[in-house]
FIPA-704876 format. One record per residue (C-alpha): x, y negated, z. Coordinates in steps of 0.25 Angstrom, whole numbers. Last residue first. Example, Ala and Ser with C-alpha at 12.3 -4.5 7.8 and 13.67 -1.06 7.14 Angstrom:
BEGIN
ZATI     xx     yy     zz
ZATI     55      4     29
ZATI     49     18     31
This chain:
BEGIN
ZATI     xx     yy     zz
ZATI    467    -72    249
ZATI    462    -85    246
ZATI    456    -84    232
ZATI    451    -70    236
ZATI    447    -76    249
ZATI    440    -88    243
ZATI    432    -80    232
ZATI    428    -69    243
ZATI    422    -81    252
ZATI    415    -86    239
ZATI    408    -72    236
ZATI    405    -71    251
ZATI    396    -84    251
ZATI    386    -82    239
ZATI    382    -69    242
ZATI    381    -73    257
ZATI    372    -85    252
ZATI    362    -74    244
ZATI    361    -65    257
ZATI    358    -76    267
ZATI    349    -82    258
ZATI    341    -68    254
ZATI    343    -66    269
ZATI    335    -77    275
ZATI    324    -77    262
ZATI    321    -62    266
ZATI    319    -66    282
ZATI    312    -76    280
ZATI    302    -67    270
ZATI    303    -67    256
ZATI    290    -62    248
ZATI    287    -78    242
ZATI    300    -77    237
ZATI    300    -63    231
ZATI    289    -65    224
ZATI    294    -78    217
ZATI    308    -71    211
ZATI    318    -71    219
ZATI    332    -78    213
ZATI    334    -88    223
ZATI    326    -85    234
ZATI    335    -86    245
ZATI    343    -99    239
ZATI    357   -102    242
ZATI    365   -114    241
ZATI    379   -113    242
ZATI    392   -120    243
ZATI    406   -119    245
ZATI    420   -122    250
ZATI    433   -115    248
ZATI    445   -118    257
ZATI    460   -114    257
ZATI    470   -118    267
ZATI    471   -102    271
ZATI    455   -104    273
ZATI    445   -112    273
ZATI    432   -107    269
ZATI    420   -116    267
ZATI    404   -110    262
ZATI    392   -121    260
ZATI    379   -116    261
ZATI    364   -122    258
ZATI    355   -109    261
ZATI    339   -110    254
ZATI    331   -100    260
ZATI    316    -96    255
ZATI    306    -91    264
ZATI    297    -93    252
ZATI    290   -102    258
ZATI    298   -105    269
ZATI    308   -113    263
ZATI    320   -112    271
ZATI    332   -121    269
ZATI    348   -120    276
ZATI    357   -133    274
ZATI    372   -133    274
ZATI    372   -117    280
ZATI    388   -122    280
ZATI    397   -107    279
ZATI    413   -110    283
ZATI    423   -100    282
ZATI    435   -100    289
ZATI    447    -91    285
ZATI    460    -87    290
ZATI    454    -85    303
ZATI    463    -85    316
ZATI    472    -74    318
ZATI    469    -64    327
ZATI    477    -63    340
ZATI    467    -69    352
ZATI    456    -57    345
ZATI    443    -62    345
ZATI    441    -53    331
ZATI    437    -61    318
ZATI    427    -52    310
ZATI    426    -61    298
ZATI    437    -54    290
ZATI    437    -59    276
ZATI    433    -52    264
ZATI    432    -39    270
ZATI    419    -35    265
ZATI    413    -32    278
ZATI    420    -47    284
ZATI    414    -56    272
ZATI    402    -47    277
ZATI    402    -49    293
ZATI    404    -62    290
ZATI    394    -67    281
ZATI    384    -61    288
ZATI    388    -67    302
ZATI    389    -81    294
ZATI    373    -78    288
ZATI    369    -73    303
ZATI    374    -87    307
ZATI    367    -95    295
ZATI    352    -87    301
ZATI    356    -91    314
ZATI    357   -106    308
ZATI    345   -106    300
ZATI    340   -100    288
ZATI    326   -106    291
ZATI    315    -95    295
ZATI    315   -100    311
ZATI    316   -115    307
ZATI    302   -116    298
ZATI    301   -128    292
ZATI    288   -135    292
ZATI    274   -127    291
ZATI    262   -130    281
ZATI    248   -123    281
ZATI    240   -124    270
ZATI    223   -120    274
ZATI    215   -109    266
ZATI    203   -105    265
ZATI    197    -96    257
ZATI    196    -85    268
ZATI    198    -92    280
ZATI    209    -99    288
ZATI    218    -96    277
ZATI    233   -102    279
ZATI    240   -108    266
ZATI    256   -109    267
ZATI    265   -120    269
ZATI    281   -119    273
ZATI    289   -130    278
ZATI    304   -132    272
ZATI    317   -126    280
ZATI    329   -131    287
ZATI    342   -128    292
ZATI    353   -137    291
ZATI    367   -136    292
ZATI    373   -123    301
ZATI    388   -122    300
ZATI    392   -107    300
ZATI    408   -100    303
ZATI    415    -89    296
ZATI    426    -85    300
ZATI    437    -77    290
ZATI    449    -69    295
ZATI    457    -64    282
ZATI    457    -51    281
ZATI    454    -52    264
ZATI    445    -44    256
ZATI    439    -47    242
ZATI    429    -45    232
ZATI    420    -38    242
ZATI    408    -30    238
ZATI    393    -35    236
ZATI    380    -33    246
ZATI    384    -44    256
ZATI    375    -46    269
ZATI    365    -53    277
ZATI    363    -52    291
ZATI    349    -56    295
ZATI    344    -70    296
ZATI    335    -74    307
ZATI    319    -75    304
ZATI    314    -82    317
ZATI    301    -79    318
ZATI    288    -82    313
ZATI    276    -76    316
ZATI    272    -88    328
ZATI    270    -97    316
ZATI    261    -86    312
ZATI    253    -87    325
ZATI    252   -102    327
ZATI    249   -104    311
ZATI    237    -95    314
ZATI    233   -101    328
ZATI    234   -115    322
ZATI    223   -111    309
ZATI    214   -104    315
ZATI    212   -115    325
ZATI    210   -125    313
ZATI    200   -114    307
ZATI    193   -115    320
């Protein structure tokens, strides 16, 4: 009975879970610089992974059972959660008129002066503090010029235990997202302005 108990429980919350898609994040400090350069920006995806979860189930009062999972793909930061990131970059590198990102179809506008590359490397989700950890590299070529860099970024770092073991998907997706976009403009600003 307990065994039955047990399958029709995992069942049901397995069948709780959804798909937790990133949502658009955004840039909460001013512009050091503006240019009318025309910028795309373009995503490679590398890997997306994740660690298995366990948790303890009661079955009864004073009992409990461990119960482990493997990876989770629908939480991981995963490819449609890397485009909502480029979208985000965009629409804010071309908000603070860094560079414009906003490319019309037009057969008479001139091609892009500069390409910007972002590698999601590798992509880590650890469900048990729905924790994200983001392995990026940044190119931009432009004008004959390049700049190349890399970053590693944590969703946690700096939250104190309470606030990781109250952080949701959700949370962790755009604690990452936000904290790599802090990372990322400041060096696009620094090669425009050295580029300009």
């Amino acid at each position: 009975m307990r065994g039955c108990i047990v399958v029709l429980l995992s069942l049901v919350l397995n069948g709780c879970i959804t798909s937790v898609p990133l949502k658009p994040v955004t840039y909460d400090r001013e512009a050091q610089v503006s240019s009318n350069k025309i910028a795309s920006i373009e995503l490679q995806t590398g890997i997306v992974g994740g660690s298995g979860s366990s948790t303890l189930m009661m079955v009864s009062p004073g009992v409990f059972i461990p119960i482990s999972t493997g990876p989770i793909p629908h939480l991981q930061f995963n490819e449609q959660d890397q485009l909502v990131f480029i979208e985000s970059l965009k629409s804010e590198i071309n908000r603070l008129g860094i560079l414009n990102t906003a490319k019309s179809k037009s057969s008479n506008e001139k091609e892009e002066e500069v390409k910007i590359l972002i590698l999601f490397a590798q992509t880590h989700h650890n469900p048990n503090h729905q924790e994200y950890t983001l392995d990026v590299g940044l190119q931009i070529e432009g004008g004959g010029k390049s700049f190349a860099n890399k970053y590693r970024v944590i969703s946690s770092d700096g939250d104190s235990w309470w606030t990781k073991m109250n952080t949701n998907a959700s949370e962790g997706k755009a604690k990452a997202g936000k904290k790599l976009l802090l990372k990322v403009i400041p060096d696009i600003e620094s090669w425009v302005k050295n580029n300009g």
